[in-house]
BALUM-880475 format. One record per atom (N, C-alpha, C, O): residue in one letter; x, y, z. Coordinates in steps of 0.05 Angstrom, whole numbers, padded with zeros to 5 digits, always signed. Layout:
<zagus>
aXYZ
...
</zagus>
This chain:
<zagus>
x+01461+03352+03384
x+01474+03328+03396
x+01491+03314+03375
x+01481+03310+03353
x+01518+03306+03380
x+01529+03296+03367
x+01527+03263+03361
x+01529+03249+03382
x+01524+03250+03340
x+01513+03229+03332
x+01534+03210+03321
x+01542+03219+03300
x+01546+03190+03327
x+01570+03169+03314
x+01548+03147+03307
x+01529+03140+03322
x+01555+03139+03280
x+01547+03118+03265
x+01577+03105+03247
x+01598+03114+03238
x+01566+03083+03249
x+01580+03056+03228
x+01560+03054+03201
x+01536+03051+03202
x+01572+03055+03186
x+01560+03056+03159
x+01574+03030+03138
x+01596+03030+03127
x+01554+03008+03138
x+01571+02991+03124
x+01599+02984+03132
x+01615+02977+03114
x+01607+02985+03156
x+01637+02984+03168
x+01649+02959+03169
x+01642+02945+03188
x+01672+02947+03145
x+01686+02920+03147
x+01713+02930+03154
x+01720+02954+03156
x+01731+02906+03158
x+01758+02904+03169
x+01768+02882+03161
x+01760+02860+03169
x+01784+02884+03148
x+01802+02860+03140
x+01833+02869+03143
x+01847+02887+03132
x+01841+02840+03168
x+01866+02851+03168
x+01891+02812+03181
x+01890+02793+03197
x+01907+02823+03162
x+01923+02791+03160
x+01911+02768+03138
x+01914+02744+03139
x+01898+02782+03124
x+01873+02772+03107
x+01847+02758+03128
x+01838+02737+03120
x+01844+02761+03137
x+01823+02752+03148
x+01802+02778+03163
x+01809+02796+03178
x+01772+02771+03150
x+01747+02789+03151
x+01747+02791+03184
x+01737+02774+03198
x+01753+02804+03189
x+01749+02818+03219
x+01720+02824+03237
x+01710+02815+03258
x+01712+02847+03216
x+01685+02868+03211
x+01672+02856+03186
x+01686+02852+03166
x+01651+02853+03186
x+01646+02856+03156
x+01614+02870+03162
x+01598+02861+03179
x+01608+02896+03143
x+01581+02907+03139
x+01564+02908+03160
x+01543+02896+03161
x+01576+02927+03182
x+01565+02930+03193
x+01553+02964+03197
x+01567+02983+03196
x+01519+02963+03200
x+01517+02985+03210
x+01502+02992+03233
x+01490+02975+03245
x+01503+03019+03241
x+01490+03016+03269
x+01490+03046+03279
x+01510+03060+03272
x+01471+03058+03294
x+01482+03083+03310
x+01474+03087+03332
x+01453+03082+03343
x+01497+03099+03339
x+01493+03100+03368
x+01473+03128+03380
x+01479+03151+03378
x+01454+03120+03390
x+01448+03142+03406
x+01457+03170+03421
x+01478+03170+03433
x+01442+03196+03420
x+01448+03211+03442
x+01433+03201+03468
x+01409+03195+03468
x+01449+03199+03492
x+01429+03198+03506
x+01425+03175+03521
x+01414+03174+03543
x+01437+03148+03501
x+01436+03128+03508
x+01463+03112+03514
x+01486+03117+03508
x+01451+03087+03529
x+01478+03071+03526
x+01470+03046+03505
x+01450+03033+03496
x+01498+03049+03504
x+01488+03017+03482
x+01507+03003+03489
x+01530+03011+03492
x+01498+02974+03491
x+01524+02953+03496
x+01528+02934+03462
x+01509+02926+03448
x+01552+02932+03458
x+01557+02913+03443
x+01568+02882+03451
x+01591+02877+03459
x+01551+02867+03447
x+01555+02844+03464
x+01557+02815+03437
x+01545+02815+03415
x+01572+02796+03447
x+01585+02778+03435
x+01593+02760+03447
x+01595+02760+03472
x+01600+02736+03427
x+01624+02709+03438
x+01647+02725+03434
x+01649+02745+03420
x+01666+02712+03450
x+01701+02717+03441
x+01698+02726+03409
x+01679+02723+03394
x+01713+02733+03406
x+01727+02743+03377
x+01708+02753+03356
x+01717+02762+03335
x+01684+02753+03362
x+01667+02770+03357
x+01660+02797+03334
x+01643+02801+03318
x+01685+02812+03345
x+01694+02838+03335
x+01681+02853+03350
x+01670+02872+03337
x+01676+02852+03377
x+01666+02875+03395
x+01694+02891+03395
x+01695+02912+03381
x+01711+02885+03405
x+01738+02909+03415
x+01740+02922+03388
x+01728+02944+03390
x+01750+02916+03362
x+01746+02916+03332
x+01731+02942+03333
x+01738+02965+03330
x+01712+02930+03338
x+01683+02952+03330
x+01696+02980+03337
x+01706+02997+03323
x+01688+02977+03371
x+01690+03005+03387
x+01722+03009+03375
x+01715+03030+03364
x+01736+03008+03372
x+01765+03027+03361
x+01766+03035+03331
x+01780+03053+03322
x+01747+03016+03316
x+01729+03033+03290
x+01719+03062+03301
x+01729+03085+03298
x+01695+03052+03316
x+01678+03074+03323
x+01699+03101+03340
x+01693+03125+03340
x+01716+03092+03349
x+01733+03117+03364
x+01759+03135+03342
x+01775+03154+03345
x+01751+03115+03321
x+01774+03127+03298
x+01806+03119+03303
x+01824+03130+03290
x+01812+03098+03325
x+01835+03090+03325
x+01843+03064+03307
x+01866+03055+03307
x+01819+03053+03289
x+01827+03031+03268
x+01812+03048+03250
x+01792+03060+03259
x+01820+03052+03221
x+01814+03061+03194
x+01796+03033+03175
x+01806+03020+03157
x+01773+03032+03185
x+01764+03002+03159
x+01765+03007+03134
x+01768+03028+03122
x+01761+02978+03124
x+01776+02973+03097
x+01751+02979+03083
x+01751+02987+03060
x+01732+02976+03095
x+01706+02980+03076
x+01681+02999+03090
x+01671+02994+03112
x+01673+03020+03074
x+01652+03032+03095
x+01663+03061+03113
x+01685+03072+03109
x+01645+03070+03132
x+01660+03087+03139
x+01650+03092+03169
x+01634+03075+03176
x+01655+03106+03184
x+01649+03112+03212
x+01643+03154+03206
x+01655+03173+03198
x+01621+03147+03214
x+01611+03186+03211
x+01603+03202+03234
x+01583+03197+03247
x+01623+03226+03241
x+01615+03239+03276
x+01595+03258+03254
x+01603+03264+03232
x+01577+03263+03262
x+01550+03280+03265
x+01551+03284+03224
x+01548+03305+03211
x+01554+03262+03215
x+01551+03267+03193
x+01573+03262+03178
x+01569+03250+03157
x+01597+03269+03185
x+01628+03276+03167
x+01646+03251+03187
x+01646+03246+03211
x+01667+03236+03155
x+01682+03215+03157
x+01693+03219+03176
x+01688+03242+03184
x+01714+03201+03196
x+01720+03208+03223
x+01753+03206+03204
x+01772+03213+03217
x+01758+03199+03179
x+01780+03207+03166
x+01785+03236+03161
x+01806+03243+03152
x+01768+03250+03165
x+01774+03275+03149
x+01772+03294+03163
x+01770+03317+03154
x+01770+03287+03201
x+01777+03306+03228
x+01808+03298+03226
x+01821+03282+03213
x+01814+03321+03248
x+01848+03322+03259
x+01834+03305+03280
x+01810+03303+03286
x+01860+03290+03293
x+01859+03277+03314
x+01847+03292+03339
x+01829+03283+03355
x+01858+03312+03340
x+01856+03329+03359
x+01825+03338+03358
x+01815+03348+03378
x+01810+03335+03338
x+01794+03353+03350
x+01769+03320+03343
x+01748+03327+03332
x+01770+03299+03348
x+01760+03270+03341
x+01769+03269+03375
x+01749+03256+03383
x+01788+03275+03400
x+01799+03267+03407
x+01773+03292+03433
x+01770+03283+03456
x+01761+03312+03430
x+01748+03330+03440
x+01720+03325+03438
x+01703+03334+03453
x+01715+03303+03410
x+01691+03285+03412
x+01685+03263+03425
x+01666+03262+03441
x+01702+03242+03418
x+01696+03213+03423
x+01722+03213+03441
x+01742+03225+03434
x+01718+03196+03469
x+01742+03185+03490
x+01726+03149+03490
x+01705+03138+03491
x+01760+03144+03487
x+01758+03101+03491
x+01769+03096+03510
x+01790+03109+03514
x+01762+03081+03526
x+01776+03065+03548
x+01777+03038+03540
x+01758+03023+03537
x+01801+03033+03535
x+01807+03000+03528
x+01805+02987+03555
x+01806+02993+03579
x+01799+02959+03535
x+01810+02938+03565
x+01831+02933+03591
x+01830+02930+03615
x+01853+02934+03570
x+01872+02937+03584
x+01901+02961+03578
x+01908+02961+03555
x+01913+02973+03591
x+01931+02983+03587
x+01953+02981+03602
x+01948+02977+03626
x+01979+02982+03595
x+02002+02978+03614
x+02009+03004+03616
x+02013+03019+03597
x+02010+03014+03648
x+02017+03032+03662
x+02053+03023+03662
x+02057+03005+03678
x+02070+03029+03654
x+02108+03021+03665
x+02115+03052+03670
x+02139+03054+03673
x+02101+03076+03671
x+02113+03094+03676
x+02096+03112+03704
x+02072+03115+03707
x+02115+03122+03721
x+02116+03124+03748
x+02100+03154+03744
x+02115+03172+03751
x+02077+03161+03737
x+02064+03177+03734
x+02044+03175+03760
x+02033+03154+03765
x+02037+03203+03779
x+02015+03190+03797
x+01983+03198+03783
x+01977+03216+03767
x+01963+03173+03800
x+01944+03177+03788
x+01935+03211+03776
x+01929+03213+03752
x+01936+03233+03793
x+01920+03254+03776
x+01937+03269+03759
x+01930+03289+03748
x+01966+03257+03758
x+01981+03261+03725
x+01969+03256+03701
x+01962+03272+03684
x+01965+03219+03703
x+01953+03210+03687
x+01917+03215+03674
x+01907+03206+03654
x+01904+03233+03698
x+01882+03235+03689
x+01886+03260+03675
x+01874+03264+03654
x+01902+03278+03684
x+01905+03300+03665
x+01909+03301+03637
x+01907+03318+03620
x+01917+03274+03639
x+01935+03272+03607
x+01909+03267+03584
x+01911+03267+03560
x+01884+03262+03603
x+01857+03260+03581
x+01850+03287+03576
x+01831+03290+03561
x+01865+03314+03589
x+01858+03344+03583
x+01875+03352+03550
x+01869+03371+03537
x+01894+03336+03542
x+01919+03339+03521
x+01893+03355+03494
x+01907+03373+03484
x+01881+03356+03488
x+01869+03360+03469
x+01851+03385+03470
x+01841+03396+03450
x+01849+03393+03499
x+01840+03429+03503
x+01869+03450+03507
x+01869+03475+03507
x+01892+03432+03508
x+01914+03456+03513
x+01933+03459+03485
x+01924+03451+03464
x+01957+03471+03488
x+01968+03474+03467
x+01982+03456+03467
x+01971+03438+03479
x+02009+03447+03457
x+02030+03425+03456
x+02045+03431+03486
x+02043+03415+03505
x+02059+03452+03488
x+02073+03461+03506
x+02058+03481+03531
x+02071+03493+03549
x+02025+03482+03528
x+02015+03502+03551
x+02012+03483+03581
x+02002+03460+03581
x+02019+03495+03598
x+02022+03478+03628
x+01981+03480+03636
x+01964+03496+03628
x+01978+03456+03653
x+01949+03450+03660
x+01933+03481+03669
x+01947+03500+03677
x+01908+03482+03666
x+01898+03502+03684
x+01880+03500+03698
x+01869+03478+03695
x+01870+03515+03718
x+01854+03509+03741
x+01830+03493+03722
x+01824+03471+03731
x+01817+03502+03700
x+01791+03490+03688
x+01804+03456+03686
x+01788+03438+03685
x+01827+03453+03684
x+01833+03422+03676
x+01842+03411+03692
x+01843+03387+03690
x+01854+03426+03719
x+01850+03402+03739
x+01818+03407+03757
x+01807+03390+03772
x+01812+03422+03754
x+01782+03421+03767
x+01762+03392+03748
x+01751+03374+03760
x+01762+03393+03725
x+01755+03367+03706
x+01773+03341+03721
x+01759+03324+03732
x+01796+03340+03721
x+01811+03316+03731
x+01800+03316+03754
x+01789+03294+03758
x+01798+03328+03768
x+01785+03317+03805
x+01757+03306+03805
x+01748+03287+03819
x+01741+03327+03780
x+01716+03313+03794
x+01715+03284+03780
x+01706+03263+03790
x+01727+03288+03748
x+01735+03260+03745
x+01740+03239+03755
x+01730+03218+03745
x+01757+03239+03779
x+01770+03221+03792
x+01752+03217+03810
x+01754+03194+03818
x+01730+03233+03825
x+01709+03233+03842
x+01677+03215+03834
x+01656+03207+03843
x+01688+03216+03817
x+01661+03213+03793
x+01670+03175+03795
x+01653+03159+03802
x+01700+03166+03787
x+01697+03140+03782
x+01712+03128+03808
x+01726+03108+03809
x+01706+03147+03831
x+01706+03132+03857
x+01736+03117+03865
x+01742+03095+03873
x+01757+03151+03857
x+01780+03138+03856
x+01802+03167+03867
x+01825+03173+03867
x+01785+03173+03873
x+01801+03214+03883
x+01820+03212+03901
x+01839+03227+03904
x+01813+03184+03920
x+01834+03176+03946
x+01855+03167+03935
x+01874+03176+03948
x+01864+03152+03915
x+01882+03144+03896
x+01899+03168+03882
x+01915+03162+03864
x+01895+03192+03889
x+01912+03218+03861
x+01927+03221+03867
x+01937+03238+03852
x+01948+03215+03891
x+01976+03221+03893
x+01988+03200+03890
x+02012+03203+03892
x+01978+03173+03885
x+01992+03146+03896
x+01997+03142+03850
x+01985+03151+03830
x+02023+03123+03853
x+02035+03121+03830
x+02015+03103+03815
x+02003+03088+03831
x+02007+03100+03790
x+02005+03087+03773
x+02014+03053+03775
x+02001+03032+03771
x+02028+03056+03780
x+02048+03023+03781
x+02040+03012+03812
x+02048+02990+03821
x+02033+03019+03818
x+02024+03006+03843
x+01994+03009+03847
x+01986+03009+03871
x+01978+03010+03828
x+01952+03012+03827
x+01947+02975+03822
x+01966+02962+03812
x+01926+02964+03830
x+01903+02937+03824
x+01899+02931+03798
x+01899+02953+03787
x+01896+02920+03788
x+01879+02922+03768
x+01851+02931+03756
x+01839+02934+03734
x+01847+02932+03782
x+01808+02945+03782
x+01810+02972+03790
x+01791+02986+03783
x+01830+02983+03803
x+01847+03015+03813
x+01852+03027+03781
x+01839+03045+03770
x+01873+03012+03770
x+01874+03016+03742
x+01858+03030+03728
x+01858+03054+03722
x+01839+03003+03722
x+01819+03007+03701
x+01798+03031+03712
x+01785+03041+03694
x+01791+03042+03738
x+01777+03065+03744
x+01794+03087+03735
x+01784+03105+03720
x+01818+03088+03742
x+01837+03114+03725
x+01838+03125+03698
x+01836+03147+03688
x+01843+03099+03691
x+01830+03106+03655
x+01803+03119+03650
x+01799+03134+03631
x+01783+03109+03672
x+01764+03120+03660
x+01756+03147+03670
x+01741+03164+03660
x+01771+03148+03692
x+01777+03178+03692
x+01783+03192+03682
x+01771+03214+03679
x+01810+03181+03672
x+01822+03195+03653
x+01800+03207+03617
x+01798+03228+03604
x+01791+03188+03615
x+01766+03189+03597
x+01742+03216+03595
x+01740+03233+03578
x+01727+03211+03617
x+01717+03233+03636
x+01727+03260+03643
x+01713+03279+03648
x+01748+03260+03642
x+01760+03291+03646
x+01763+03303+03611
x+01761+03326+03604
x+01765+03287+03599
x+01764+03298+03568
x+01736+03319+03558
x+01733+03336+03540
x+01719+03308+03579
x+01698+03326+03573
x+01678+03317+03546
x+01659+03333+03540
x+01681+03294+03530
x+01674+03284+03505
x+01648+03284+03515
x+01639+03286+03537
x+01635+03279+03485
x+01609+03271+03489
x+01604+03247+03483
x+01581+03238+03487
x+01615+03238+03477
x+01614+03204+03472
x+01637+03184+03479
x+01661+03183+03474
x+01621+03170+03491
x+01652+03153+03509
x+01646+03124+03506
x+01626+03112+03514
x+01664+03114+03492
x+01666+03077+03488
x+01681+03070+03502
x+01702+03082+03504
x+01675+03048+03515
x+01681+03030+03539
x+01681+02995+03527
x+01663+02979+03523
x+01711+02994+03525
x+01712+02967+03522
x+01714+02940+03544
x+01736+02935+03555
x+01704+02932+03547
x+01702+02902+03576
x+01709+02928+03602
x+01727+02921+03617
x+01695+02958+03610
x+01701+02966+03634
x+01694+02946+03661
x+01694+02956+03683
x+01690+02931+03658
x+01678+02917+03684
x+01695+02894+03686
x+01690+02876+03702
x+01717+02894+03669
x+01725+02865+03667
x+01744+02863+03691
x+01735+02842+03700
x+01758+02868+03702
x+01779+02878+03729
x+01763+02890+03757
x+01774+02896+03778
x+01740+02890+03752
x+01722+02902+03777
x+01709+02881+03794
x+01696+02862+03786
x+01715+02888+03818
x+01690+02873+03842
x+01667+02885+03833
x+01664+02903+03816
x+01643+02869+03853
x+01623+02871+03832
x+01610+02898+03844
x+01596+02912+03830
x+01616+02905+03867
x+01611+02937+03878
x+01621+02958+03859
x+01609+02979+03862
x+01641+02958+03839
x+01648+02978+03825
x+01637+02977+03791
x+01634+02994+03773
x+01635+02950+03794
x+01627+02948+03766
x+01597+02964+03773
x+01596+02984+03758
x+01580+02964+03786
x+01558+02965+03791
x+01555+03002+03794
x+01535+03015+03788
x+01586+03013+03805
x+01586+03045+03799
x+01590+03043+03774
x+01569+03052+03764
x+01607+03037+03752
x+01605+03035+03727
x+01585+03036+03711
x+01584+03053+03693
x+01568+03020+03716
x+01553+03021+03702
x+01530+03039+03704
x+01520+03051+03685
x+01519+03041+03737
x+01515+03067+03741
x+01519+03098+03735
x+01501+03115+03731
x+01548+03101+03737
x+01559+03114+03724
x+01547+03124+03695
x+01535+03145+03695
x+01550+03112+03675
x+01547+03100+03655
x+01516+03120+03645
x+01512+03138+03628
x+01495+03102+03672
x+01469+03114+03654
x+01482+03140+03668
x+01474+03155+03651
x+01491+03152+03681
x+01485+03187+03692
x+01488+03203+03677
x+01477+03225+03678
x+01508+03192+03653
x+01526+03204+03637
x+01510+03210+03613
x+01511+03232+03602
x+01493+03184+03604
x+01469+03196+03583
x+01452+03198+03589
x+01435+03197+03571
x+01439+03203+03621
x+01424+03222+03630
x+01421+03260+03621
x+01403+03276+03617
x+01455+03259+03622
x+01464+03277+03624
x+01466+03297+03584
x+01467+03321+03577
x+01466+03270+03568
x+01461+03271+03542
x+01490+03256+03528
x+01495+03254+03504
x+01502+03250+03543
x+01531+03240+03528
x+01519+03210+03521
x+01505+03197+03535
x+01530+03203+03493
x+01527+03179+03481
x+01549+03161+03491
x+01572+03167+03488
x+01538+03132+03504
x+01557+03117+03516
x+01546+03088+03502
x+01524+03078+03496
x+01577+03081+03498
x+01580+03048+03485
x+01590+03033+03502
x+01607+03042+03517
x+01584+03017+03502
x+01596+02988+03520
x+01601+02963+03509
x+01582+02948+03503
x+01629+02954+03506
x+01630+02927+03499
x+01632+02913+03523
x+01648+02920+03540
x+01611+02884+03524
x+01610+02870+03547
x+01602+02845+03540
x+01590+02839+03519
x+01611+02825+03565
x+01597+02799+03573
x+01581+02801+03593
x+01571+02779+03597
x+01572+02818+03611
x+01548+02821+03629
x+01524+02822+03621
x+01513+02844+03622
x+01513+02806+03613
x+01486+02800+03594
x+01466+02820+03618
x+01454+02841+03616
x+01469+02802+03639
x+01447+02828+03666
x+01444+02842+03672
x+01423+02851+03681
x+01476+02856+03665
x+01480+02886+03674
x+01466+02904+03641
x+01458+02927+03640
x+01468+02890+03624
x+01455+02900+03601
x+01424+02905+03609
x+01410+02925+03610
x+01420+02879+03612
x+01384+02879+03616
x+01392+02904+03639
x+01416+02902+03638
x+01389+02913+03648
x+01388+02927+03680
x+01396+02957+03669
x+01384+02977+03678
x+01409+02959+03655
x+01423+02984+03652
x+01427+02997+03620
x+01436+03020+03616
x+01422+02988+03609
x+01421+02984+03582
x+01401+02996+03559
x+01380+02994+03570
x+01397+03007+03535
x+01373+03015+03531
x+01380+03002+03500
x+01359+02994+03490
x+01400+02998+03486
x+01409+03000+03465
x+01426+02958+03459
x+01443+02947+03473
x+01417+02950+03444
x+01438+02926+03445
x+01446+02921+03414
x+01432+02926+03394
x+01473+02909+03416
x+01486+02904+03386
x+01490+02883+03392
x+01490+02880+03416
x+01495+02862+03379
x+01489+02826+03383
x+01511+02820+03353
x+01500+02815+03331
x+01539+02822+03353
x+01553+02815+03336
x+01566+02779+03334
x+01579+02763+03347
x+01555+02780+03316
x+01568+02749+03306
x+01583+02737+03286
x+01578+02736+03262
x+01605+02726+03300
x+01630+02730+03270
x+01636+02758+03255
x+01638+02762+03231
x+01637+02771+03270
x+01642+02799+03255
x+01618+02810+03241
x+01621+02834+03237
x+01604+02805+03237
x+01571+02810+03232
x+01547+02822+03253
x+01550+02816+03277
x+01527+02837+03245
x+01520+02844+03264
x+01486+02828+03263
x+01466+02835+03249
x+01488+02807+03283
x+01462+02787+03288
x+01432+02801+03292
x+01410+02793+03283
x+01440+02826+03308
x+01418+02834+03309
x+01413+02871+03331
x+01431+02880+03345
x+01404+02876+03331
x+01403+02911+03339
x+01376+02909+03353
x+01360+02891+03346
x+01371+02927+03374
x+01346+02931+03386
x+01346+02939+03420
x+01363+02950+03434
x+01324+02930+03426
x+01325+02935+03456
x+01332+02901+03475
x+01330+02879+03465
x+01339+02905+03499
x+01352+02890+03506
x+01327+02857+03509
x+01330+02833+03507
x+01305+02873+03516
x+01280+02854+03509
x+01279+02830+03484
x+01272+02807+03486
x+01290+02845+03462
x+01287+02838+03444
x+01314+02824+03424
x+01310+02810+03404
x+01339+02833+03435
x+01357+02826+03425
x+01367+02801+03446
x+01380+02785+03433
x+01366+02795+03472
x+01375+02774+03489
x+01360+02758+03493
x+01356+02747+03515
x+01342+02751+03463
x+01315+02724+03468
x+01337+02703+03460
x+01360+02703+03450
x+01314+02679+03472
x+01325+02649+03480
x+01337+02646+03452
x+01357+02633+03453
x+01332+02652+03431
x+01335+02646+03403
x+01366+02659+03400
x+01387+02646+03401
x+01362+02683+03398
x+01386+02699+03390
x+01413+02684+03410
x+01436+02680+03401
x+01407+02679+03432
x+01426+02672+03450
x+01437+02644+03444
x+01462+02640+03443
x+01418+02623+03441
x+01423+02599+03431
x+01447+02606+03406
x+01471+02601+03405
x+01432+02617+03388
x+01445+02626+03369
x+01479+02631+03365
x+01498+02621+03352
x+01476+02648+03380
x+01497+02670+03382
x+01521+02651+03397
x+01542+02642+03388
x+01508+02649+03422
x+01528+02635+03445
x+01531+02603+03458
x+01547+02593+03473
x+01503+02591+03440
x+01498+02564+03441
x+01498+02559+03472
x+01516+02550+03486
x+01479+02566+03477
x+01472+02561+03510
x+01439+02557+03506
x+01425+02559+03487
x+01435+02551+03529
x+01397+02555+03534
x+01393+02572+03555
x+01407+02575+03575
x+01372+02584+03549
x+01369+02606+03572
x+01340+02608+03577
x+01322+02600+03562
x+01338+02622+03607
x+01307+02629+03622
x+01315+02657+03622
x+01339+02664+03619
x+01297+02672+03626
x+01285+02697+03643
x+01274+02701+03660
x+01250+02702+03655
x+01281+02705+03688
x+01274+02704+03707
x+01262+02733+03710
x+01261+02751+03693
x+01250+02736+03742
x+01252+02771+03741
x+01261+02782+03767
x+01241+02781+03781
x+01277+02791+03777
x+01290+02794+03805
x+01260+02815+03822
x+01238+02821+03813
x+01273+02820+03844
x+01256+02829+03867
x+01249+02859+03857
x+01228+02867+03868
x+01261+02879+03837
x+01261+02891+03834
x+01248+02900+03806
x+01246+02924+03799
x+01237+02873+03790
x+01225+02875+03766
x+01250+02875+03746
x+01246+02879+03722
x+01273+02870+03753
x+01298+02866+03729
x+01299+02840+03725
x+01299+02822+03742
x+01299+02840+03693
x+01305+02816+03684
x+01333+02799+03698
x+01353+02810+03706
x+01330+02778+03698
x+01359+02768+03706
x+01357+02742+03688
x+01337+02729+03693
x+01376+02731+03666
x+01383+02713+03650
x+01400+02695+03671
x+01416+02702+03687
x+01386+02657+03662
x+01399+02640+03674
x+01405+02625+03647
x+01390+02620+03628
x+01437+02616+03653
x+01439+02600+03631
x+01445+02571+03632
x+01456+02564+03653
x+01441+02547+03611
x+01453+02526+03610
x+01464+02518+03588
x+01461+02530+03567
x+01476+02496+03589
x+01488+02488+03568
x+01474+02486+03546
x+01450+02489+03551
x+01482+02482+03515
x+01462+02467+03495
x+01463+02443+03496
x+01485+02435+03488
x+01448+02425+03504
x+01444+02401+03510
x+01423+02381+03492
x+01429+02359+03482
x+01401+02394+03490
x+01386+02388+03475
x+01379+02409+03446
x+01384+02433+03446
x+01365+02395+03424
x+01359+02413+03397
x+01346+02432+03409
x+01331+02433+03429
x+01359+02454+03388
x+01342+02477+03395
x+01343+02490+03370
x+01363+02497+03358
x+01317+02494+03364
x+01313+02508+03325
x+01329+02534+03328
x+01323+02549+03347
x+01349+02540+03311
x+01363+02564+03314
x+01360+02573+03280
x+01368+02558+03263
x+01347+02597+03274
x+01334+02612+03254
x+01361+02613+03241
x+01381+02617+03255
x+01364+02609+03211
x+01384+02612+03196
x+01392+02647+03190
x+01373+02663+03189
x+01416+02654+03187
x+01413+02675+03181
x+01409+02687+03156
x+01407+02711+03154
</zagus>
């Protein structure tokens, strides 16, 4: 199983500490969410970890070896990112664009083959978007969108797939295949990352949590243990309960900070 770790991983960029010393690894098998306030360095992180930012300090290692010292191409057959957002301006239809996550099994100039659009369909089947493959890009939702990409993702065939805010553009019916999605995938043994603000959908779905603060990493563990009243106060200066839904899932209620609340120095 292939294994991605952050090793001591900082970022400094415009002079200002971005990342600083962070380490962490990610599971086979599992999902892990990286969860934060704004500016955080969650997005930061995951495009460390996908090898599309180079840090200034430290290093990022696929199954052992610097993610500097792969070809793109073959970093690109490992690890798939789905950013937050992307601008679609070109009139590509959706199962163009999912093909284009096959670029890294063909040659420069070899035309698709049955194995890569058979990947692109079930792809597109998989993130509940197959009715959408003839219809253009540019006329996709925003929540249409953001399933394409991750299609597009999914057809790469990687074993490890980082997901930055995927739920952020979704009704809550899709986010909910998402995330679903999500565990099937490291059911299946692929290592999946998640950067998010769904604290619930973490508790619920989640096995893995990273708790970054100021570019620092607050704290690592299971979701039990990393989304206590403490860490949260902390982190996000709120107050919080634990409830437990009908189903035995945690469900977090929050309130303001209103009154003291001892918050552990770091």
């Amino acid at each position: 199983m292939i294994i991605l770790a952050a090793k001591e991983v900082g970022l400094k960029r415009g002079g200002r500490q971005i990342l600083n010393g962070i380490s962490l690894e990610l599971p086979a098998g599992k999902v892990t969410a990286v969860v934060g306030p704004n500016g955080s360095g969650k997005s930061t992180l995951l495009r460390c970890l996908a090898g599309l930012l180079d840090p200034t300090h430290g290093s990022v290692l696929c199954d052992g070896q610097d993610l500097r010292q792969i070809r793109r191409r073959e970093i690109a057959r490992r690890i798939t990112f789905v950013p937050q957002e992307t601008l679609l301006t070109f009139d590509f239809s959706v199962r163009e664009m999912v093909l284009m996550g096959r670029y890294s099994h063909r040659g420069r100039f070899e035309r698709e083959t049955s194995e890569d659009i058979a990947a692109a369909d079930d792809a597109l089947r998989r993130s509940d978007c197959y009715h959408l493959a003839d219809r253009s890009v540019t006329t996709l939702s925003g929540g249409e969108r953001q399933r394409v990409l991750i299609a597009r993702s999914l057809a790469t065939h990687a074993p490890i797939l980082l997901l930055d805010e995927p739920t952020a553009n979704l009704d809550v019916n899709h986010a909910l295949d998402i995330f679903d999605l999500c565990r099937r995938l490291s059911s299946e043994g692929s290592t999946v990352a998640i950067a998010t603000h769904d604290l619930n959908s973490v508790h619920r779905f989640v096995d893995q949590v990273a708790l970054l603060e100021s570019g620092r990493l607050g704290a690592i563990g299971s979701p039990e243990c990393v989304l206590s009243a403490e860490n949260l106060a902390r982190a996000f200066h709120v107050e919080s309960d634990t409830l437990s839904g009908p189903d035995g899932a945690r469900i977090l209620m929050f309130r303001r900070l209103t009154r003291s609340v001892e918050v552990p120095r770091q």
